[in-house]
PDB file of N, CA, C and O in Angstrom:
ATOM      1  N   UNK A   1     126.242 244.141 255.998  1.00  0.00           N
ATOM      2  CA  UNK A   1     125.426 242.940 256.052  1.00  0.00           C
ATOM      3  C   UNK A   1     126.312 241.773 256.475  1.00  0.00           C
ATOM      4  O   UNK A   1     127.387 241.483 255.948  1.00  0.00           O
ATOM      5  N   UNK A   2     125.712 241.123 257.519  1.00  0.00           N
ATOM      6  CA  UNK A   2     127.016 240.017 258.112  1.00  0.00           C
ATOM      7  C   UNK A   2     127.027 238.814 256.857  1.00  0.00           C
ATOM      8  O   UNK A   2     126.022 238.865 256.147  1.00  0.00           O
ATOM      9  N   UNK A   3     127.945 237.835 256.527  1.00  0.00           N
ATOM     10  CA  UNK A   3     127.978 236.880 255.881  1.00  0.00           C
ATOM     11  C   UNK A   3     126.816 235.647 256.444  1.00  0.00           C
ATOM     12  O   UNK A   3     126.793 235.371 257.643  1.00  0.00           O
ATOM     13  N   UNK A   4     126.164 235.168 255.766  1.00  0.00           N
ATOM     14  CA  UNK A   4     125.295 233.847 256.174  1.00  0.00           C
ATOM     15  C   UNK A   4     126.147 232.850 256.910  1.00  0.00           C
ATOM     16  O   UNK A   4     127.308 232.677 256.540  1.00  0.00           O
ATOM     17  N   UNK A   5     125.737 232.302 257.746  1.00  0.00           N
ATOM     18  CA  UNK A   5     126.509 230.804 258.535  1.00  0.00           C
ATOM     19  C   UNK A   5     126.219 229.759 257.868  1.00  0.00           C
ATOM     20  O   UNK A   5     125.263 229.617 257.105  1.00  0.00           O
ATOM     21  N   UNK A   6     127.202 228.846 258.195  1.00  0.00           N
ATOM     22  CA  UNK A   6     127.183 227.463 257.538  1.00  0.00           C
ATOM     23  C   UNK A   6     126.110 227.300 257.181  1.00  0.00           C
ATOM     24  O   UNK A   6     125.711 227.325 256.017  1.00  0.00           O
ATOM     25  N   UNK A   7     125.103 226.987 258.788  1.00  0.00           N
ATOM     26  CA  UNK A   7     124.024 226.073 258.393  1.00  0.00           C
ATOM     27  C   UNK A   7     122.835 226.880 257.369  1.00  0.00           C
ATOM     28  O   UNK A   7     121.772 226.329 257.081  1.00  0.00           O
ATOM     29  N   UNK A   8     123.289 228.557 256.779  1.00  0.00           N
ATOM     30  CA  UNK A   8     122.339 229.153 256.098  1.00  0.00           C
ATOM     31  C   UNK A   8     122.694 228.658 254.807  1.00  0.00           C
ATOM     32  O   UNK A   8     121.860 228.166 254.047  1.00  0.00           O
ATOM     33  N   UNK A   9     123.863 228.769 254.545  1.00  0.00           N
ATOM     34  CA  UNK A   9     124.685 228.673 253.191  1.00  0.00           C
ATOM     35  C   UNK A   9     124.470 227.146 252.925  1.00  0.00           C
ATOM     36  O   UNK A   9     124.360 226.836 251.739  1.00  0.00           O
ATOM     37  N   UNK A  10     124.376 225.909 254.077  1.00  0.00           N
ATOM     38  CA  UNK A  10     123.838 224.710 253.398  1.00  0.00           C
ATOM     39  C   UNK A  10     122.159 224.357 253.604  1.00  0.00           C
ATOM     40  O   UNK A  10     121.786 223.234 253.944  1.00  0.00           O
ATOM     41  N   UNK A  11     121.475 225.180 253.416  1.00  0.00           N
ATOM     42  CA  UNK A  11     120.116 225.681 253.484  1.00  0.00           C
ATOM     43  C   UNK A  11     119.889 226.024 251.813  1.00  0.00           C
ATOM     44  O   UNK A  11     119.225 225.335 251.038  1.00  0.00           O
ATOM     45  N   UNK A  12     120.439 226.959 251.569  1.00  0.00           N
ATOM     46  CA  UNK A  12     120.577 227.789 250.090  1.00  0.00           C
ATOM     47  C   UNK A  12     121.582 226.585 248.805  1.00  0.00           C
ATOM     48  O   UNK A  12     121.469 226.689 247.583  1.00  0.00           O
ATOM     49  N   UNK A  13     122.422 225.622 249.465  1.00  0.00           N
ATOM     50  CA  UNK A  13     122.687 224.778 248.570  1.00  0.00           C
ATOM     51  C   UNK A  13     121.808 223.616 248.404  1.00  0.00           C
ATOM     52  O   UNK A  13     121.713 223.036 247.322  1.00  0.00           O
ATOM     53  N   UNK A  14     121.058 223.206 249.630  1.00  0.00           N
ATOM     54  CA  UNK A  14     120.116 222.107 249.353  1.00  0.00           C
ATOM     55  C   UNK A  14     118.890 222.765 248.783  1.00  0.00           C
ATOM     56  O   UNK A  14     117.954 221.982 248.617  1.00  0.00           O
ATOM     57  N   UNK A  15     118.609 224.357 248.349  1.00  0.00           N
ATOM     58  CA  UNK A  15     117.490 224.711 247.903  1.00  0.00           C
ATOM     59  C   UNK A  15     117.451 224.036 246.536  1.00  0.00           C
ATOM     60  O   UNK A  15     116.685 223.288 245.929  1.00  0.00           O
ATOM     61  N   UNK A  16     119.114 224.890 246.237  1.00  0.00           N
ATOM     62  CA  UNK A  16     118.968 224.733 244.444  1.00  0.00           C
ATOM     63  C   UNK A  16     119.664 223.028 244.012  1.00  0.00           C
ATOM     64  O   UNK A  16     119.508 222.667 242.845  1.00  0.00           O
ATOM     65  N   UNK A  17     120.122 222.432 244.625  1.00  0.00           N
ATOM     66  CA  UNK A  17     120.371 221.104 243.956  1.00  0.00           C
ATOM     67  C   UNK A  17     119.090 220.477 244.175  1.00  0.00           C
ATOM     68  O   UNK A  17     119.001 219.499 243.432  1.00  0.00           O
ATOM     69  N   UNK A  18     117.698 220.691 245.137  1.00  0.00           N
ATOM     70  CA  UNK A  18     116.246 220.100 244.920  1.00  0.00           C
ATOM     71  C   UNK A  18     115.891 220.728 243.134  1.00  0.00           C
ATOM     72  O   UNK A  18     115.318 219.876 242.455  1.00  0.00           O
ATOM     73  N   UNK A  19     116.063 221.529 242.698  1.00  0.00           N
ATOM     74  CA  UNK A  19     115.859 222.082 241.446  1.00  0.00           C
ATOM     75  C   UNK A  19     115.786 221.317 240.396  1.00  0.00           C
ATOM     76  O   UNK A  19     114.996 221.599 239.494  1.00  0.00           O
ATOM     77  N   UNK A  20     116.663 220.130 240.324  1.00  0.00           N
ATOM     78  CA  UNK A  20     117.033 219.029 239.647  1.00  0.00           C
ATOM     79  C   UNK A  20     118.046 217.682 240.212  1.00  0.00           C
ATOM     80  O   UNK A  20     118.779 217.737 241.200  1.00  0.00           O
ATOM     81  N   UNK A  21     117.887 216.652 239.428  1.00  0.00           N
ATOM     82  CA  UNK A  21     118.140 215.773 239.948  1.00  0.00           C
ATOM     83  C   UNK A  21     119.780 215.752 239.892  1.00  0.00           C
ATOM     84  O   UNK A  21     120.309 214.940 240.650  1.00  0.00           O
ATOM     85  N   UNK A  22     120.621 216.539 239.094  1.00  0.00           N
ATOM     86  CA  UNK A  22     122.368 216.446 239.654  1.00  0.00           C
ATOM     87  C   UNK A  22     122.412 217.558 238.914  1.00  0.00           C
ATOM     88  O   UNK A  22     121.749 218.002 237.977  1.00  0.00           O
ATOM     89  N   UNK A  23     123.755 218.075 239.817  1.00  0.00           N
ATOM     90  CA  UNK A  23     124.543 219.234 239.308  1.00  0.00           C
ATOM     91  C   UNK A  23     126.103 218.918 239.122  1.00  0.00           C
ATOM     92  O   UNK A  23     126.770 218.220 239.886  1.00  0.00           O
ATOM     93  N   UNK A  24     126.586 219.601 237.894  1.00  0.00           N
ATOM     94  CA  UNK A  24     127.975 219.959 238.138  1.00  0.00           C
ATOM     95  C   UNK A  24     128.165 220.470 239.300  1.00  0.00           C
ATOM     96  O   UNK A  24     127.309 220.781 240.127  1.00  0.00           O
ATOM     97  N   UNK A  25     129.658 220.587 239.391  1.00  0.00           N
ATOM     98  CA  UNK A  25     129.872 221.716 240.504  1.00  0.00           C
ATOM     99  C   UNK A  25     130.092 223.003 239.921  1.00  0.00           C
ATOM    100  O   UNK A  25     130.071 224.050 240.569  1.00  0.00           O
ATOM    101  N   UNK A  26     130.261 222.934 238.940  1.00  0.00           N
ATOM    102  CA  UNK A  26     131.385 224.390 238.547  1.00  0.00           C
ATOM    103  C   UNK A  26     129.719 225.181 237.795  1.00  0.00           C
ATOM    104  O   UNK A  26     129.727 226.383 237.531  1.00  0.00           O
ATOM    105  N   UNK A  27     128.848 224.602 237.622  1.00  0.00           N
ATOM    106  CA  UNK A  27     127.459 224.661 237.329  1.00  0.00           C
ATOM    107  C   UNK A  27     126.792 225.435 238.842  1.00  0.00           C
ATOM    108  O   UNK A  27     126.221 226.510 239.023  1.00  0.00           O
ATOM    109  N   UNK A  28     127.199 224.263 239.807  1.00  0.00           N
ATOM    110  CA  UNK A  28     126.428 224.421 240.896  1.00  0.00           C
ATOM    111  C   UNK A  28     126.539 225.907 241.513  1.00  0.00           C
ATOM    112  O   UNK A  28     125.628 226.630 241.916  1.00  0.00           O
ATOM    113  N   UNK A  29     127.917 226.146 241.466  1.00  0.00           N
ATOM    114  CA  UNK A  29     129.035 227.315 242.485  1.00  0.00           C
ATOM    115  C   UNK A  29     128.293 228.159 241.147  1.00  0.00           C
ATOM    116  O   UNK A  29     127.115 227.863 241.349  1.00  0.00           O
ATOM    117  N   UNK A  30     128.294 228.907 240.083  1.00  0.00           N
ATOM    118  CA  UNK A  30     127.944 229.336 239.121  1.00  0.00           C
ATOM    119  C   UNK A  30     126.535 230.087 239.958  1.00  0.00           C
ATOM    120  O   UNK A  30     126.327 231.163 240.518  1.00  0.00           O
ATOM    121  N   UNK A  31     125.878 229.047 239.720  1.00  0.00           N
ATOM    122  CA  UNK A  31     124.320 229.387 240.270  1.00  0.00           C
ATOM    123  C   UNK A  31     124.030 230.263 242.088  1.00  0.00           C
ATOM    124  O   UNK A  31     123.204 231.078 242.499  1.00  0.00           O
ATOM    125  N   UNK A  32     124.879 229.734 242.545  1.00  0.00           N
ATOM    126  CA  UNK A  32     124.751 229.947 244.009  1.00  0.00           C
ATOM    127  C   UNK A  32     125.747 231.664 244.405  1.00  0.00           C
ATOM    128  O   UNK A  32     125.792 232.416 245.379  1.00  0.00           O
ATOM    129  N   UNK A  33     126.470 231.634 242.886  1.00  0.00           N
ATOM    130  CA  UNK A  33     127.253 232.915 242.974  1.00  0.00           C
ATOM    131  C   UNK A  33     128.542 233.225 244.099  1.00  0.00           C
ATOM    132  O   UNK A  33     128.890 234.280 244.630  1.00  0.00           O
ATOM    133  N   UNK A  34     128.896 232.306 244.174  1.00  0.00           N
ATOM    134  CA  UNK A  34     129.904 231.893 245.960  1.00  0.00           C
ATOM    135  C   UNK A  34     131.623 231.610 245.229  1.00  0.00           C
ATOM    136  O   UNK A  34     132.027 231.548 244.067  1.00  0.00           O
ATOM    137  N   UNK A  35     132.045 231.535 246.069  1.00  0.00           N
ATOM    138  CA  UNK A  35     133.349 231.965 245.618  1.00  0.00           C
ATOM    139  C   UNK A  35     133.971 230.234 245.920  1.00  0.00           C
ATOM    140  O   UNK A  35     133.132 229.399 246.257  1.00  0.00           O
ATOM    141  N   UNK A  36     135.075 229.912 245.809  1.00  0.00           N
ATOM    142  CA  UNK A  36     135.398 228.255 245.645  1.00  0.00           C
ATOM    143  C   UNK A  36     135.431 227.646 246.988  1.00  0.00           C
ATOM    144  O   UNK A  36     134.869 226.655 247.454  1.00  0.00           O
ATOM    145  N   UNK A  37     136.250 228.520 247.484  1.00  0.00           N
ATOM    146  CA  UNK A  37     136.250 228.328 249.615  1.00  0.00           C
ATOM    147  C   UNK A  37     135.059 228.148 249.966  1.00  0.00           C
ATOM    148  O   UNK A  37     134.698 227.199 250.661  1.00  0.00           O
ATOM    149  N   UNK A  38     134.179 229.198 249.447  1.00  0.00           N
ATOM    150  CA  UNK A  38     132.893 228.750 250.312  1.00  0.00           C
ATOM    151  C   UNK A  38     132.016 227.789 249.830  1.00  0.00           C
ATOM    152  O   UNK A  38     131.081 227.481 250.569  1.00  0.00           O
ATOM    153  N   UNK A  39     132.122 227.221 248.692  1.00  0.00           N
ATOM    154  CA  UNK A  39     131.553 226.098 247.830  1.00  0.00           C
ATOM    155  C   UNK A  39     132.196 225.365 248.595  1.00  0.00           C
ATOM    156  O   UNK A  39     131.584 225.191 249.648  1.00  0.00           O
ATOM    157  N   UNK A  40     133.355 224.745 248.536  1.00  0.00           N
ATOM    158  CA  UNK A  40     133.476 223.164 249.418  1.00  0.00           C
ATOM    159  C   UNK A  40     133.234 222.915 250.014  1.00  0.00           C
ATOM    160  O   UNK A  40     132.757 221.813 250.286  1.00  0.00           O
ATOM    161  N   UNK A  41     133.461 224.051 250.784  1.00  0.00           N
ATOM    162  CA  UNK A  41     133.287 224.124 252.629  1.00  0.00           C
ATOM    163  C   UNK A  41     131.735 223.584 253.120  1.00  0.00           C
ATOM    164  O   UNK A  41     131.390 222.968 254.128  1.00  0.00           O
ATOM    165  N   UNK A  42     131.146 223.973 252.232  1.00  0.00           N
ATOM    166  CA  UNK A  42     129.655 223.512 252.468  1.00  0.00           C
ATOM    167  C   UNK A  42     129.685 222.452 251.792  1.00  0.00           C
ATOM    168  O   UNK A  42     129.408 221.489 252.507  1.00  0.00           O
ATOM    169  N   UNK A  43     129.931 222.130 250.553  1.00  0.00           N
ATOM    170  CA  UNK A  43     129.672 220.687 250.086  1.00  0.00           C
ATOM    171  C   UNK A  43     130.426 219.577 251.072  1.00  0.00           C
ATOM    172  O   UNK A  43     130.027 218.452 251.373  1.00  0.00           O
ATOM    173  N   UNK A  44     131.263 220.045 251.348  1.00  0.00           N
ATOM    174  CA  UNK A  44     132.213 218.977 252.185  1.00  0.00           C
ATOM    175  C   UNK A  44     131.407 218.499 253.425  1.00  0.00           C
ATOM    176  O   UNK A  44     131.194 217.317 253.696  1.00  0.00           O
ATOM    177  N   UNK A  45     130.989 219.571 254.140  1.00  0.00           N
ATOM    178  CA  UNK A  45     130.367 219.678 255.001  1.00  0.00           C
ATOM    179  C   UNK A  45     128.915 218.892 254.751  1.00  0.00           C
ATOM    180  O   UNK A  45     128.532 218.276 255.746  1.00  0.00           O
ATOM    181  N   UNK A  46     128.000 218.812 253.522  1.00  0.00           N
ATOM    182  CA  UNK A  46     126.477 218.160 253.511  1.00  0.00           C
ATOM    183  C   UNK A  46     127.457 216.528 252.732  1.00  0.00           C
ATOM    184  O   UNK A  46     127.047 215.378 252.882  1.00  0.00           O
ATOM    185  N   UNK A  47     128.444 216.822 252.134  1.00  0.00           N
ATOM    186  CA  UNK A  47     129.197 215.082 252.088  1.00  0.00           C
ATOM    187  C   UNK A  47     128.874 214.244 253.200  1.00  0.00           C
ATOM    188  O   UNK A  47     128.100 213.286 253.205  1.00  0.00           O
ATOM    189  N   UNK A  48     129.942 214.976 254.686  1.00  0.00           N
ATOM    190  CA  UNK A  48     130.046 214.266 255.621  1.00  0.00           C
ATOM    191  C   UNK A  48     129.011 213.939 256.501  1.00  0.00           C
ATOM    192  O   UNK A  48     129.023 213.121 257.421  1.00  0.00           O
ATOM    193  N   UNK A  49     127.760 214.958 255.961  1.00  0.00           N
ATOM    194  CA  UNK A  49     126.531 214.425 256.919  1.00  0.00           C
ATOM    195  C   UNK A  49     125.328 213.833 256.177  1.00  0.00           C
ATOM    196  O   UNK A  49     124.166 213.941 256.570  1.00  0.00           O
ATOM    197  N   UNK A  50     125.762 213.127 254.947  1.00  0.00           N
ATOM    198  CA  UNK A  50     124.843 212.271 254.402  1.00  0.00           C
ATOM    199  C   UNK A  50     123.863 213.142 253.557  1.00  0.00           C
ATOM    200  O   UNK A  50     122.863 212.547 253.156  1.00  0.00           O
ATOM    201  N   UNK A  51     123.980 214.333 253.254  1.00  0.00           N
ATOM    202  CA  UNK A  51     122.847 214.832 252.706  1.00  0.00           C
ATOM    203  C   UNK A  51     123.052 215.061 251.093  1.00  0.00           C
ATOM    204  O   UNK A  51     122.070 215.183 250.360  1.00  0.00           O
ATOM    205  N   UNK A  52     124.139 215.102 250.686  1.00  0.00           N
ATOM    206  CA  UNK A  52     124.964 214.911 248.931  1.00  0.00           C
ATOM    207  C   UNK A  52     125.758 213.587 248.755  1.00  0.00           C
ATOM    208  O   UNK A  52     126.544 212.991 249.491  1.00  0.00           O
ATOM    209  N   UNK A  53     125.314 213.365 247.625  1.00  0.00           N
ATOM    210  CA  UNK A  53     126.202 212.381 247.008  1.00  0.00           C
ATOM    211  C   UNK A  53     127.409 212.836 246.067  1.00  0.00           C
ATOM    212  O   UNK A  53     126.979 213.817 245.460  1.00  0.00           O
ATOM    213  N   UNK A  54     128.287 212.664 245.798  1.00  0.00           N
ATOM    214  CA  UNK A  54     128.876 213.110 245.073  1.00  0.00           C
ATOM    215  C   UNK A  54     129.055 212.008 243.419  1.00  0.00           C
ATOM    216  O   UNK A  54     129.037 210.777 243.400  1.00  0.00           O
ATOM    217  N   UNK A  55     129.232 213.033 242.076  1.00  0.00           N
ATOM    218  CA  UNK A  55     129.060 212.085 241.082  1.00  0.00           C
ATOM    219  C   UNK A  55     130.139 212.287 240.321  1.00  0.00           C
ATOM    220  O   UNK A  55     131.088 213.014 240.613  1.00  0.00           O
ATOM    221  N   UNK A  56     129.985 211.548 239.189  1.00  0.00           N
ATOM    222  CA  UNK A  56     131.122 211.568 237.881  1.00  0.00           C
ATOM    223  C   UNK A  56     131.258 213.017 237.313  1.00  0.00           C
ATOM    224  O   UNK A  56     130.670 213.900 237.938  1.00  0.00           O
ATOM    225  N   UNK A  57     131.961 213.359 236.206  1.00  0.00           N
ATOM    226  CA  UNK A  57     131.830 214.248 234.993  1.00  0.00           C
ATOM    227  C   UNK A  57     133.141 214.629 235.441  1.00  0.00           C
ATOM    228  O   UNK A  57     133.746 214.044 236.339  1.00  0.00           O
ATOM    229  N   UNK A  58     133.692 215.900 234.619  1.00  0.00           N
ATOM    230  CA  UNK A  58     134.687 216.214 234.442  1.00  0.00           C
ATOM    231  C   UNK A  58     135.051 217.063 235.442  1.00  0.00           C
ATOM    232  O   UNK A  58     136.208 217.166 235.851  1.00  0.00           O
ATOM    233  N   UNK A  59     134.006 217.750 235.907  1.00  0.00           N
ATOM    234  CA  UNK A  59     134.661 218.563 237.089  1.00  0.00           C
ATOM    235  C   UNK A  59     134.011 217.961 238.509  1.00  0.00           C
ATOM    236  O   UNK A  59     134.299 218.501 239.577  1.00  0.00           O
ATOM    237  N   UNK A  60     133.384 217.151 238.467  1.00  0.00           N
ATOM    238  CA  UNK A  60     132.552 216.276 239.592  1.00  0.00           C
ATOM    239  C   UNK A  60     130.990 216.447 239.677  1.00  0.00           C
ATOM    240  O   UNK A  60     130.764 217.348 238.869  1.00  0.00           O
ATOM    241  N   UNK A  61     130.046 216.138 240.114  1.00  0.00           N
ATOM    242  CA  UNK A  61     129.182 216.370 240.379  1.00  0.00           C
ATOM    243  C   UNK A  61     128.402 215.922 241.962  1.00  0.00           C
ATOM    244  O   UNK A  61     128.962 215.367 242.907  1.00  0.00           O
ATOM    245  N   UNK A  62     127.176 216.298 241.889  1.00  0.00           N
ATOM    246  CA  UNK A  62     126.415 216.229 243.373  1.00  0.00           C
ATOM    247  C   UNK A  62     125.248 216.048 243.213  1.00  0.00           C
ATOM    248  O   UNK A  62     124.803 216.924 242.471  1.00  0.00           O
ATOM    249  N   UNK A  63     124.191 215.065 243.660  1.00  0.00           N
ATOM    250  CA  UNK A  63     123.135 215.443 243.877  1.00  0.00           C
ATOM    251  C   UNK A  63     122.067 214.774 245.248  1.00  0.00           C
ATOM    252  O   UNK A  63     122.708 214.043 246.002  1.00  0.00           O
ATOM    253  N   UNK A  64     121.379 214.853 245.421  1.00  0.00           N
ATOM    254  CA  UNK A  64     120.627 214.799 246.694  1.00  0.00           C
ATOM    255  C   UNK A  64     120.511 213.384 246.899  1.00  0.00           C
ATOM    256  O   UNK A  64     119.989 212.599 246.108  1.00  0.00           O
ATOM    257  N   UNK A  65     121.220 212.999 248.422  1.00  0.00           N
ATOM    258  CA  UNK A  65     121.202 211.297 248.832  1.00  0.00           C
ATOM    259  C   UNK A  65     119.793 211.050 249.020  1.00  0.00           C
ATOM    260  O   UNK A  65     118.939 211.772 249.535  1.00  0.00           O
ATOM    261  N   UNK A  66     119.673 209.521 248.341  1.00  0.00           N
ATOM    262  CA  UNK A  66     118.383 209.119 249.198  1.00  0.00           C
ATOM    263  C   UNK A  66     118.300 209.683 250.584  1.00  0.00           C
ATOM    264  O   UNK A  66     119.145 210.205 251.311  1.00  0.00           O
ATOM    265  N   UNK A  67     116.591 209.331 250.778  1.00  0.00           N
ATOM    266  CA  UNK A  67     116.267 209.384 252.063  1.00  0.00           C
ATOM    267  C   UNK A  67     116.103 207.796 252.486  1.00  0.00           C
ATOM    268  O   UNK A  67     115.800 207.493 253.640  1.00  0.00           O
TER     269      UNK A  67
END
């Protein structure tokens, strides 16, 4: 089975942070079942294009930028 591409894997992260209004990360990666490389890589990635905010707590958090 080939691995999902970016734009699937930030498809499947904007599913589950709509779920609620913020996530940990270590919560988030938990849920999505993904390994740490591929967690940033996509968060980093919906950072730089306006689609996550990033928040406080101890290990950071994220949740969905205004529109």
């Amino acid at each position: 089975m080939a691995r999902p591409t970016l734009m699937e894997d930030r498809k499947s992260f904007l599913a589950v942070v709509r779920k609620q209004d913020s996530f940990g990360n270590g919560a988030l990666r938990a849920a999505l079942g993904w390994s740490e490389d591929r967690y940033w890589k996509v968060h980093h990635s919906l950072v730089e294009d306006g689609r996550i905010v990033r928040g406080r707590g101890r290990g950071g958090s994220v949740r969905r930028a205004a529109k």
